[in-house]
N, C-alpha and C positions, 0 to 999 in steps of 0.2 A: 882483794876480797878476803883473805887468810886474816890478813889484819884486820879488817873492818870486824870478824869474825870474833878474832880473839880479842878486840874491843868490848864487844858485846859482853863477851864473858865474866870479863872484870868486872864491866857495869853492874852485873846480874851479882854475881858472887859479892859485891862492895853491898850492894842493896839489903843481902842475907847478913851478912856480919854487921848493917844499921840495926836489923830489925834484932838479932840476937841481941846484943847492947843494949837495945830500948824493950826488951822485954818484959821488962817490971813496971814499964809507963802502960796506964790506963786509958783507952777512949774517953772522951772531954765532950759534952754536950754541945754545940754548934759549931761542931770542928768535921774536917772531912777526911774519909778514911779510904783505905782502899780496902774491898773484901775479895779475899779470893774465896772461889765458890768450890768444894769440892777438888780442891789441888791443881784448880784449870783455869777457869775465866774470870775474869776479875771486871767485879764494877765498884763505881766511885757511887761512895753515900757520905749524905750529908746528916749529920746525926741533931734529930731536933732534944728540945727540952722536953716536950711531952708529947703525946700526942698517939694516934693508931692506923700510921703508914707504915706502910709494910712492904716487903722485898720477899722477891723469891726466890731463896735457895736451895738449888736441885732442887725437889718436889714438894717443899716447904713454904710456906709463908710466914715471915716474922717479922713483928712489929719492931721497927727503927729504932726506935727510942730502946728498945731493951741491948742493944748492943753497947751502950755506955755504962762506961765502968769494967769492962771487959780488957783484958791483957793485950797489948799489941804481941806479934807472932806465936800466940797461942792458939793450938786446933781447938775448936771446940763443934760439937752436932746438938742438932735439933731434934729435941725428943718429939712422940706421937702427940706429944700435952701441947706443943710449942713452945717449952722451956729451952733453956739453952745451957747445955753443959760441957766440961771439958773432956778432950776425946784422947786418950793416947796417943801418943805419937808412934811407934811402937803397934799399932793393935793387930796389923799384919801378921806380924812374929808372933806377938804373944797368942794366936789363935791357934799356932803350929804349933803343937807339946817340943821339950826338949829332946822327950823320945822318940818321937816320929823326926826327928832331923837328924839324930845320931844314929836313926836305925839304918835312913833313907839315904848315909853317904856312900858309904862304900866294905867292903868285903874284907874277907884279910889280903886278898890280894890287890889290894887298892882300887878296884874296880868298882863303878857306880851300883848299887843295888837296887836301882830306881829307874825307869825305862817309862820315855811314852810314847816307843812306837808302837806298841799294840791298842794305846786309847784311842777310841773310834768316839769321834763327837757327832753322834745321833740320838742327843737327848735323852738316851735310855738310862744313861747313869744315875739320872736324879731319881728317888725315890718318891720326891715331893708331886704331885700336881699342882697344876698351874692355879685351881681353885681352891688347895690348901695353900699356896703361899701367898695370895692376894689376902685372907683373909686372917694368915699369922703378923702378915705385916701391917694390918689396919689394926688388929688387937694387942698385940707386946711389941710392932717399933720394926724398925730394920735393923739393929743390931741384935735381940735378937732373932730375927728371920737368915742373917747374916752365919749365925754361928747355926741354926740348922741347916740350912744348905750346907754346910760344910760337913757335918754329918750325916747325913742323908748321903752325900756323894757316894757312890758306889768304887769309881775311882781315883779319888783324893788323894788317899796314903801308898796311892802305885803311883803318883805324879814325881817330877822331879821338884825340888827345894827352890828352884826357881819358876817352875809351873804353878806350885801351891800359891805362893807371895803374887803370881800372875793373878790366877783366878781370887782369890782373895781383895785383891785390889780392885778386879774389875766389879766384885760382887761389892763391893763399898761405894763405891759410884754412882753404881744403880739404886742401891736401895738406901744409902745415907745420907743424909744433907747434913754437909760439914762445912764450914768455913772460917778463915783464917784472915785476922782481922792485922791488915800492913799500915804503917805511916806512909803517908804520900811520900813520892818522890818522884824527880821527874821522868826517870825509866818506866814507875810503874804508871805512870800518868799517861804518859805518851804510848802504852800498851795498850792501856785498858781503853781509848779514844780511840786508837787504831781498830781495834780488834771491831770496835761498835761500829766506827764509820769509814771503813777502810776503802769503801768504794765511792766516797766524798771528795770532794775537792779539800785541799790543804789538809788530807790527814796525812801525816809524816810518821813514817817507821820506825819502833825505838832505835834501831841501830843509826838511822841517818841522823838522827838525835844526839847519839854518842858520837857518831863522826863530826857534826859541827861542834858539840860542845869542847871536844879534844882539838879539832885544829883553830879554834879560836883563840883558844892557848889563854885564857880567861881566870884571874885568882882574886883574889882576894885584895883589895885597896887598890885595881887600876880602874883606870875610866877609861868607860868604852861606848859606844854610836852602837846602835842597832836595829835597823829596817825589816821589818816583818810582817806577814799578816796572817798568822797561825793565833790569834786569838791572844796573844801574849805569850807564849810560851816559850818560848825562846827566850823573853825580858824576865819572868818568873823563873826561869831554869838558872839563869848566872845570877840574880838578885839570892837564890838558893844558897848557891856556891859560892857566892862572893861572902854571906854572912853579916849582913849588914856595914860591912867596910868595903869603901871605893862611890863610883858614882855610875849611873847607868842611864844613859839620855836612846829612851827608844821613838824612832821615827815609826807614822803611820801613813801611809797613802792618804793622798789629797781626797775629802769628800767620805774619807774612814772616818774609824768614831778610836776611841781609846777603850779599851777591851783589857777588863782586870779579872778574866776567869780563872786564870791559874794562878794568879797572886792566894784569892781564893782559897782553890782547892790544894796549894801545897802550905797552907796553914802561916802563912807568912806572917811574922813578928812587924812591928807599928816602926820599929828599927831598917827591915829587911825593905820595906815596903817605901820607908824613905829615903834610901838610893834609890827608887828609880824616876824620873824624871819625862814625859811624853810629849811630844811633839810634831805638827804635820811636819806633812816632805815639803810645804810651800812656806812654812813658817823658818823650816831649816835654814831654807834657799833665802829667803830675804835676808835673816841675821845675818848668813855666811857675803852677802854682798853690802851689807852695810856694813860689815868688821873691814871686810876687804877696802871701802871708802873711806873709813876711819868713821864714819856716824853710827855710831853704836850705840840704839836704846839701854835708857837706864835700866831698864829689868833684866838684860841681861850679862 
């Protein structure tokens, strides 16, 4: 389990150092992307040429089509207009002054000067009402409704430096709609499917995903058989990995159909897409017993 674990990790961590890398690539009109929503759930969109289909982000609606041309792993929020701009990475910190964090470490005797066992969370600390803040956030935005909550707070600057970045974040969640636009891949793919239909038949867990991808032991220029009925994904996961070199002969259950949804959604090159090769389990079967006879149809 430890391993399966720390599998995960590398998968997760390799995915962050794609998107670093590819950061200066832009969304591409009929291409499919993954958005994360707010630093949390992530769905697949497919991004048209024009049009005014729209997705909802945290408590936003934004039309499809404006997501192209936008930076892969770059934050950006949706303003009160439905524009879309870029959001600091940073804007946690940067709401903290410098002073309030040097004031708030510690003493000369290296002691914390910042205590929250006396904050008592009974709502009394806010200064705001609940019908002045519905209605600062319909008229200037949730960021700023963001930075008044934070002055208003009563006990904000008695919090400790990791309280403040706590409430901070929580208040960015609530009142922001941010997202962070990823190139598919198949960790984020087999997430964002799970997370949707996790109480589905053949939804698989990104980690069981990394454990078959890794003991398959799968590179680049081998040829390999693969039986599935996960929609393809598994034949789109090594066609990924493989790079358009090698060959990939995937079988389907007798009476199945052949299923290119994540050739699709992981943006597969005309290259990538020609290693792979489909086949029923009855068509296997006969070939496999005519070689065996020596009467071997010309097509194969």
């Amino acid at each position: 389990f430890r391993a399966h674990c720390q599998l995960v990790v590398r998968m997760a961590d390799a995915a962050v150092e794609e998107q670093a890398k590819n950061a200066v690539c832009t969304v591409k009109p009929k291409e499919f992307v993954v958005c994360q929503i707010n630093e949390g759930r992530t769905v697949l969109l497919n991004i048209p040429l024009a049009g005014h289909a729209k997705q909802k982000i945290g408590k936003a609606q934004v039309e499809i089509a404006r997501l192209s041309g936008l930076q892969f792993g770059r934050l950006y929020e949706i303003e009160k207009d439905g524009s879309i701009v870029h959001s600091p990475e940073d804007h946690e910190l940067e709401a903290i002054s410098e002073e309030s964090l040097e004031a708030g470490k510690a003493d000369e005797g290296g002691m914390p000067t910042t205590d929250n066992r006396k904050i008592v969370d009974d709502n009394s600390a806010q200064a705001l009402s609940e019908e002045e803040i519905h209605a600062m956030k319909q008229e200037q935005g949730g960021r700023y409704l963001v930075d008044q909550l934070v002055k208003s707070s009563v006990t904000f600057e008695k919090k400790t430096d990791f309280s403040k970045i706590k409430y901070l974040k929580k208040k960015q969640r609530k009142h922001l709609s941010r997202l962070r636009l990823l190139q598919p891949s198949p960790y984020l793919l087999c997430e964002s499917q799970f997370n949707d239909n996790y109480n589905k038949p053949n939804s698989l867990r990104p980690d069981y995903l990394g454990v078959i991808l890794s003991f398959s032991g799968v590179q680049s220029g081998m040829k390999v058989v693969v039986f599935e009925t996960l929609r393809g994904l598994i034949t789109a996961s090594l066609a990924w990995r493989m790079k358009g070199s090698g060959y990939i002969l995937s079988v389907y259950p007798d009476g199945g159909k052949v299923n290119r949804d994540f050739e699709r959604f992981l943006n597969l090159s005309a290259e990538e897409k020609g290693t792979i090769e489909y086949m029923s389990s009855t068509t296997l079967k006969n070939t496999i017993q005519q070689l065996a006879s020596g009467t071997v149809p010309e097509e194969v």
